[in-house]
C-alpha positions, 0 to 999 in steps of 0.5 A: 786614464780618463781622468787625465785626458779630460784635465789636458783638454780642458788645460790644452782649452784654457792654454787656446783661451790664454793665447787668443786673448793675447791675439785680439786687439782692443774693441769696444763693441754696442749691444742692443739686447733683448727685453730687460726686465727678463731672465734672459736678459739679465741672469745671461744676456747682459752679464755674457757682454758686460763681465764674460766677454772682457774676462775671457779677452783679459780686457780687450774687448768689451761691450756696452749693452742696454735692452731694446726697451732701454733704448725706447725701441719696441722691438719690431724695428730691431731688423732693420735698424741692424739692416741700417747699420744704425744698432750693430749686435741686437737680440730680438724676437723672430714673432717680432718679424712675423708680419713682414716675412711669414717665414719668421714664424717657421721654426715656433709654429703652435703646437710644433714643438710640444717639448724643448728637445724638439725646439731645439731641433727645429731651430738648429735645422732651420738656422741655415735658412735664416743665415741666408735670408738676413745675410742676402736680404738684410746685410745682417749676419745670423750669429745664434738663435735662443728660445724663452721658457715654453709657452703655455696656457694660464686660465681663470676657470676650471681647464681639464685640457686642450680642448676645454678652450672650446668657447673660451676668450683667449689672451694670444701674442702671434698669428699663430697662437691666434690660429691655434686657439681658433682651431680649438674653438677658442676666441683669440684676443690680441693684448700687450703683455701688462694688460693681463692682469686685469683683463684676467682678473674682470674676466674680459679674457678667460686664459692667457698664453705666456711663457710659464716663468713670465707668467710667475714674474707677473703674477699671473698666478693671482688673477689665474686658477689653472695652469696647462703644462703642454708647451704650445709654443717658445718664442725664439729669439735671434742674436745678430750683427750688422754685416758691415760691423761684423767684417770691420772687426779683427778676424781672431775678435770674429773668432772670438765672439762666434765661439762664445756667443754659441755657448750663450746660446747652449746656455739660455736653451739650458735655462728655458727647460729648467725655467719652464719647470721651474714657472710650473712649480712656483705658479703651483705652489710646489716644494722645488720652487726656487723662490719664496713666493708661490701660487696656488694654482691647479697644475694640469698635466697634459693627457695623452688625448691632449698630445694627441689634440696639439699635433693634430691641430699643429698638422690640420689647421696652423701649419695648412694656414702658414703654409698658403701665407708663405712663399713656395721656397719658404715652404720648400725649406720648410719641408727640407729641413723642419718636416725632415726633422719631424716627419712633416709635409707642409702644402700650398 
């Protein structure tokens, strides 16, 4: 019985598929994606607009896509430019946004979410909150939000644990990974992602935080002895559209794009827990890596002293610090939603 209720869903599902490709007029639609030279790029990304969207519409839409970087756009300027009207789908990372709206920062302070299921959860809790803020304030309408594998901690000398960052220069990417690191009695050194390597290999910085699958990609793992497997933040990024090119389209094309930009969505999170595992076994050397090339570095699991340290220093000093930088609603939707979810209370 169960067997064929689960075939005449999926039928009654690809019958709903059939027909509505039929429904949706031809459109042809322009995608400013995220970075290119990512996973999430290309093994979802760009194959979601170029080959799962005109296969799922038989045809009828379809969809030009070039990552931000291929356009010659650094990324901060993403927002705006959808604001404008000038890019009409973009994907952009929310730390991008950061220095203009605190807000931007909510959903992946350091030390937050220490596993993805909580990433997750305080993303899809604080997604209604953004949805207001760019639709009132940008003209830009919030269609889902995805996360990079985790971020975490790759150093050149011997690391038992989070508080062996104490004296220790730190390579950081956000303001709060930066407080993180000085909470801990790090030093925070802000550099471009390609200057890593070098700067890990002259000892200018003695660890570095990326996300654990981009560290492999760049071969961190020869410029990095010890890799700590404690996720301190994700780095999620946004996937939006102009307002105005949004309400241009066919309602059954809007229909369309909405349910299934949500299953790209549900994808890429799938991938990050899979990709975070998967940067900790190729970094490390493990048999489970996927690819031919491995590392040899030291995995460090994380204690229960190390869990113990990241929420402490999340509650006490990175989420204290956000607070007093970000407006009173903000920190009243802050609490509404995320400290909900986590049992949290930010303060101004």
């Amino acid at each position: 019985m169960k067997k064929s209720l689960v075939f005449a869903a999926v039928a009654a599902s690809l019958l709903a598929g059939a027909v509505q490709a039929q429904d949706l007029p031809k459109t042809r639609l322009k995608v400013v994606g995220g970075l290119s030279n990512l996973t999430a790029y290309n093994d979802y990304e760009k194959p979601f607009w170029s080959k799962t969207i005109p296969e799922l519409s038989k045809g009828q839409v379809t969809a030009d896509i070039k990552g931000f970087n291929e356009m010659g756009l650094k990324g901060p300027e993403l927002l705006r430019l959808m604001s404008q009207g000038v890019v009409e789908f973009g994907t952009a990372t929310l730390s991008y946004f950061a220095s203009d709206n605190p807000i931007n920062e909510a959903i992946d302070l350091a030390g937050l979410a220490p596993d993805v299921k909580t990433a997750r959860a305080v993303t899809d809790a604080f997604e209604p909150v953004y949805a207001k803020l760019y639709g009132e304030g940008n003209n830009v309408k919030l269609l889902g939000i995805s996360t990079y594998p985790a971020q975490v901690l790759f150093c050149n000398a011997e690391i038992k644990g989070l508080a062996d960052i104490k004296g220790k220069k730190v390579r950081t990417s956000s303001r709060t990974t930066a407080e993180f690191v000085e909470a801990l009695g790090g030093s925070s050194v802000t550099m471009a992602f390609g200057e890593v390597v070098p700067a890990l290999q002259n000892k200018v910085v003695d660890c570095a935080i990326t996300g654990s699958l981009s560290g492999y990609s760049a071969k961190w793992y020869e410029v990095s002895t010890h890799l700590v497997a404690l996720p301190i933040n994700w780095n999620q990024q946004i996937h939006a559209v102009n307002q105005k090119a949004w309400d241009k389209l066919d309602p059954n094309v809007r229909t369309f794009l909405q349910a299934n930009v949500k299953t790209l969505v549900d994808n890429i999170w799938d991938a990050a827990a899979r990709q975070t595992q998967e940067g900790y076994d190729c970094n490390t050397g493990a048999a489970a890596c996927p690819f031919p090339v491995k590392g040899k570095m030291v995995l460090v699991q994380p204690s229960d002293a190390d869990q113990a340290l990241l929420k402490k220093v999340a509650q006490e000093a990175v989420l204290p610090k956000w607070a007093a930088r970000c407006s009173a609603q903000c920190v009243k939707d802050f609490n509404a939603t995320i400290g909900k979810t986590l049992g949290l209370t930010a303060a101004k």
